[in-house]
N, C-alpha and C positions, 0 to 999 in steps of 0.2 A: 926438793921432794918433801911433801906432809909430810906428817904421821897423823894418822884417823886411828881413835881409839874406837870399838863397837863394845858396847855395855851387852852384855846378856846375849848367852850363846845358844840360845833355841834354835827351832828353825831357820824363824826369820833373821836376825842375829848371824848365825852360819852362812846363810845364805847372803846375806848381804856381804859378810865379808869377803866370800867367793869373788863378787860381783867386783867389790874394787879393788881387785886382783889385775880384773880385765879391761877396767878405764883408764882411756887415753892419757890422762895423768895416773903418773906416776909416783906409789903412797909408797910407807912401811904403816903397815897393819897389827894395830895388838887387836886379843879379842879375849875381853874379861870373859870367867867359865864359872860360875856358880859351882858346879860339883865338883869336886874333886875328881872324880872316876874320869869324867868326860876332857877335863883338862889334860890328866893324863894321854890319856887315847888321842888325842890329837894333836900333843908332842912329838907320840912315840911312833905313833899310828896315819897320824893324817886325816881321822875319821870320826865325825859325829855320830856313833850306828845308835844312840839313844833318841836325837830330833831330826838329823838328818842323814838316815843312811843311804848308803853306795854314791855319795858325793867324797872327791879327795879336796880337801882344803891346803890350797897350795903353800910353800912354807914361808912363804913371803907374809903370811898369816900366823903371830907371836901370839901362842895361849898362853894363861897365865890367872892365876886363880889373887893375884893382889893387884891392888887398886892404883898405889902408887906404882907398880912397872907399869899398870895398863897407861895409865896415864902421862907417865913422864915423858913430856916432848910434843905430847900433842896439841895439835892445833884444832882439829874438830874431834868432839865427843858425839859419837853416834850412838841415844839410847835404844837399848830393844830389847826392853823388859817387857814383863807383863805390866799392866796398870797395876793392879793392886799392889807391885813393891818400889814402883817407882819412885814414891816421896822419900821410902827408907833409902834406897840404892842410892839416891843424890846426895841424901844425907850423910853416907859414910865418902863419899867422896868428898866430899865436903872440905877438909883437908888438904886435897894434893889439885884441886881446881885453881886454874891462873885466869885474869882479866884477860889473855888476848886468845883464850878458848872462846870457840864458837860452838853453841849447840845443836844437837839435830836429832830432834825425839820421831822415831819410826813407830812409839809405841799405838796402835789401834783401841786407845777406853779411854779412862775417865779414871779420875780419881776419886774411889768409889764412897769415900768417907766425906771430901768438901764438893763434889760432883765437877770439880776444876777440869781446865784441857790438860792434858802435860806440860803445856811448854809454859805454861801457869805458875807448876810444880813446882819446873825449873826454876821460875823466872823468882817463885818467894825463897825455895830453900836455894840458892845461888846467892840468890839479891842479901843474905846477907850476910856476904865477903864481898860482892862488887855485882856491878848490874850487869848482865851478861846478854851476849848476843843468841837470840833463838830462833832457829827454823821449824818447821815440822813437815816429816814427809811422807806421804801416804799414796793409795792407788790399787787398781788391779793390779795386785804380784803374791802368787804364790810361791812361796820360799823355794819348793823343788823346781816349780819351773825355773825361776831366775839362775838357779845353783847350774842348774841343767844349761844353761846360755839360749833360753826363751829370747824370742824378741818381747819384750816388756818397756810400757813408760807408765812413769809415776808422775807427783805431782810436790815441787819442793815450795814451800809459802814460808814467806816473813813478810813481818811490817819493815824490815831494813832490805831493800833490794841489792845493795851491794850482797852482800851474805846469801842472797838465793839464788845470782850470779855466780856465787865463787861455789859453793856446794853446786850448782847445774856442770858448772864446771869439770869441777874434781871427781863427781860421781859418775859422770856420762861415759859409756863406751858400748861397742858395737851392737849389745845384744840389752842395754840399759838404757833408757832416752826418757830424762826430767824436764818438762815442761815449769816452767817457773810463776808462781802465784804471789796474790798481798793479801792472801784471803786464807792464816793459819786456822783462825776459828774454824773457818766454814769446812779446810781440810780434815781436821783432827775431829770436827763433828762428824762428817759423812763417814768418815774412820771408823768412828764408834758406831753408831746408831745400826749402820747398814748390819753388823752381826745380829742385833734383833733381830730384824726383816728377814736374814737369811735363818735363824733357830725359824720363825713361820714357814718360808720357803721347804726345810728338812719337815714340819711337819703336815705340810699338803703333801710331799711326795712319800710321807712312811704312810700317810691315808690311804695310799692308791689314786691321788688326783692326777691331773693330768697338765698338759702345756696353756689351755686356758688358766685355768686356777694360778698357776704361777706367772703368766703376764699380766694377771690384775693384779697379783700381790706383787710385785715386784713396780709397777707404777703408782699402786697406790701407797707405798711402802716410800718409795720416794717421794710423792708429797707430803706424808709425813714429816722427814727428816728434813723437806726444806722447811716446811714451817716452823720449827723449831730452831732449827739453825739461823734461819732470818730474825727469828723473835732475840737469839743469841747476837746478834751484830754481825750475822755472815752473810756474804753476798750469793744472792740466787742463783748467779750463774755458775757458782762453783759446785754445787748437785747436779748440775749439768753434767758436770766435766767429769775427769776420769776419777777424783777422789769420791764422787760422788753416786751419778748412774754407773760410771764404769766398772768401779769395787763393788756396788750392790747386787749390779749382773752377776760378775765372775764368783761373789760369796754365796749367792742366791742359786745358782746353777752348776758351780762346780761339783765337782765330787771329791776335791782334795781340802773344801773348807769343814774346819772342823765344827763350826756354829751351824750350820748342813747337818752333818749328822747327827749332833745333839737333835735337833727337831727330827730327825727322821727316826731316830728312837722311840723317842717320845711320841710320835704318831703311831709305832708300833706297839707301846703299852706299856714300855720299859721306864721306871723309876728316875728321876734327876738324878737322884743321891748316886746309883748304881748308874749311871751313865758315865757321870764325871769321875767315879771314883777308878772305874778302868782304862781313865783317859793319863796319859805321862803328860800332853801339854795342855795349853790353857784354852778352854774355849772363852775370850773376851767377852761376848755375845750374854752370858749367864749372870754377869755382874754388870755387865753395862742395862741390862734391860731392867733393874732397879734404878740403877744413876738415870737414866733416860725418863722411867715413870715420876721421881722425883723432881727432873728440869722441867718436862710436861706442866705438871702440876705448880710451879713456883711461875712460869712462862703463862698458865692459862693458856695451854696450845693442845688439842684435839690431838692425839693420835691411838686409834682406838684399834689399832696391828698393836701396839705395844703391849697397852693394855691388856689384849687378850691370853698373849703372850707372859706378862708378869703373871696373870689371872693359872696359867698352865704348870708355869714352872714353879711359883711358892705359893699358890693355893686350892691347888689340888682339881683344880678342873681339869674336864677331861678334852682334849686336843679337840676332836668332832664338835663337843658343845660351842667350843670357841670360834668356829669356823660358823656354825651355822648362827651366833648370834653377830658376828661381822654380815654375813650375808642379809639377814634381818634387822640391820640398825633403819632407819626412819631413811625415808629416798629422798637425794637431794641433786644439788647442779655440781658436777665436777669443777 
C-alpha cells in the first residue's frame, strides 16, 4: 500500500483526495491543510464547508496542518496549490523530501514571477537535495464533480514513462480514468492558458452574447494556446486532447469555473479588485493572463484573446471595447 501525500486542501486538493479514496489501488492519504480552521473540521467533522462543502472526506484521508507528518512515508507527493505559492510551499518542504518520492503537480498556472511550468519549480527547488522524478496532471475535472464520483479522465505527462505508468496506475478507479502523455509542457500549458480563454468566454456571456460568439472564442482561443505551447516545445496533439480542447470547453462553458465568472462580472461592469476580493478561492486565470502575455511577447507568438484580455483586467478597458477590436483586427486565412 502507498501513501500519497496531496499538498494544499482546496478544492481541487479535497477533491482529489476523495478520489483516491476510490481507486483500484489501494493508498493511505495525508492531506496537508493550510488553515488551521479547515484542518480542524476535517478531523473532527469529515468536511471541507470552506472549498468544498456537502462532500464527506473519507477517514482514510490524514489532515494535518505539518509537513513532516504530511509527508512521512510517502511515495508520491501530489501538489495542489495555487501557482503563486508553489515555489514557497516546495521550499519549506524542502526538508522532509526523500530521492525515491515522485512528484505530481495538479497545479493549473505558471510561476508568475520566472513564468516557469510547476514541474520546473519542482524540478530547481527539489534538484537541490537530488534530482527528482516529475509528473504533471491536468484535464476537464471539476473538483465537485470528481468529489461527486463524476465519470472524469485526465491527462498524467512525464518525460519518464515508467512514472506516468505507475501514477495511471495508482490514481485510476471507476469514476477517475488517466490517459497517459510524454508531453508535460504541453499539459501544464493548456492547464494555464485555457483560464484566460475562459475569463473571455465569462466575458461574452456577462455581455449578453450568445452560442456563436463562444464557439468562435473557444476555437480561436485554442489556437492561441497551441501556438504558444508549440513555440514552448509541446507537442500539437496535446491541445487536441483532453488537457487541451477538453479543459478549455468544460472552463469555457461550465458554470462551476471560477475563471467563468470572473469574465462574466466583468462583462457586467463589476471592478477586478471587488470581484476577486469576494472570491475565498483562486481564480488561476487572473495571474496567468499576465504570465501568458509575457511568454507571448519573449515567443514572438500572436495571441490577440489574451491581449484583449490583459488590456480588460490591468488596464482599464472596457470588456465591449475588447470584443469589438478582436472582431475588427485586419482579415486573414484561418
Amino acid at each position: 500500500m502507498k501513501k500519497i501525500a496531496v499538498i494544499g486542501a482546496g478544492s481541487w486538493g479535497t477533491a482529489l483526495a476523495i478520489a483516491l479514496t476510490r481507486s483500484r489501488a489501494k493508498h493511505s492519504v495525508s492531506l496537508w491543510v493550510y488553515e488551521t480552521d479547515i484542518c480542524e473540521s476535517l478531523r473532527t467533522r469529515r468536511v471541507n464547508d470552506v472549498f468544498l462543502p456537502g462532500f464527506e472526506v473519507p477517514r482514510e484521508v490524514a489532515a494535518t496542518n505539518d509537513f513532516a507528518e504530511a509527508l512521512q512515508g510517502a511515495e508520491i507527493v501530489l501538489g495542489v496549490m495555487p501557482s503563486g505559492h508553489a515555489r514557497g510551499l516546495y521550499t519549506k518542504m524542502l526538508p522532509h523530501v526523500k530521492p525515491e518520492m515522485a512528484f505530481v503537480s495538479a497545479t493549473k498556472g505558471l510561476d508568475h514571477a520566472t513564468l516557469e511550468r510547476i514541474t520546473e519549480v519542482i524540478e530547481q527547488v527539489v534538484g537541490q537535495k537530488f534530482k527528482p522524478r516529475v509528473a504533471a496532471l491536468s484535464g476537464p475535472s471539476f473538483a465537485k464533480e470528481v468529489a461527486r464520483g463524476d465519470p472524469t479522465a485526465v491527462v498524467i505527462a512525464s518525460k519518464d514513462a515508467e512514472l506516468a505508468r505507475t501514477v495511471q496506475e495508482e490514481f485510476a478507479g471507476p469514476t477517475f480514468r488517466l490517459y497517459a502523455s510524454d508531453d508535460p509542457a504541453g499539459v501544464q500549458l493548456g492547464g494555464a492558458v485555457k483560464n484566460v480563454i475562459a475569463i473571455a468566454a465569462g466575458v461574452c456571456d456577462g455581455l449578453g452574447f450568445g452560442h456563436n460568439t463562444i464557439a468562435a472564442l473557444i476555437t480561436r482561443g485554442l489556437a492561441e494556446m497551441t501556438r504558444l505551447a508549440v513555440a514552448l516545445g509541446a507537442q500539437p496533439k496535446t491541445m487536441a486532447g483532453l488537457a487541451g480542447m477538453g479543459d478549455l470547453v468544460l472552463t469555457c462553458t461550465g458554470g462551476l469555473s471560477r475563471n467563468r465568472t470572473v469574465g462574466v462580472e466583468l462583462g457586467k461592469g463589476r471592478k477586478l479588485d471587488d470581484i476577486v476580493g469576494a472570491m475565498r478561492m483562486v481564480a488561476e486565470g487572473v495571474g496567468t493572463t499576465v504570465a501568458t502575455m509575457q511568454l507571448a511577447k519573449k515567443m514572438k507568438v500572436e495571441m490577440p484573446i489574451t491581449e484583449q484580455m490583459h488590456a480588460v483586467l490591468y488596464e482599464g478597458k472596457s470588456p465591449r471595447e475588447a470584443i469589438r477590436e478582436l472582431m475588427e483586427r485586419a482579415l486573414k486565412h484561418e
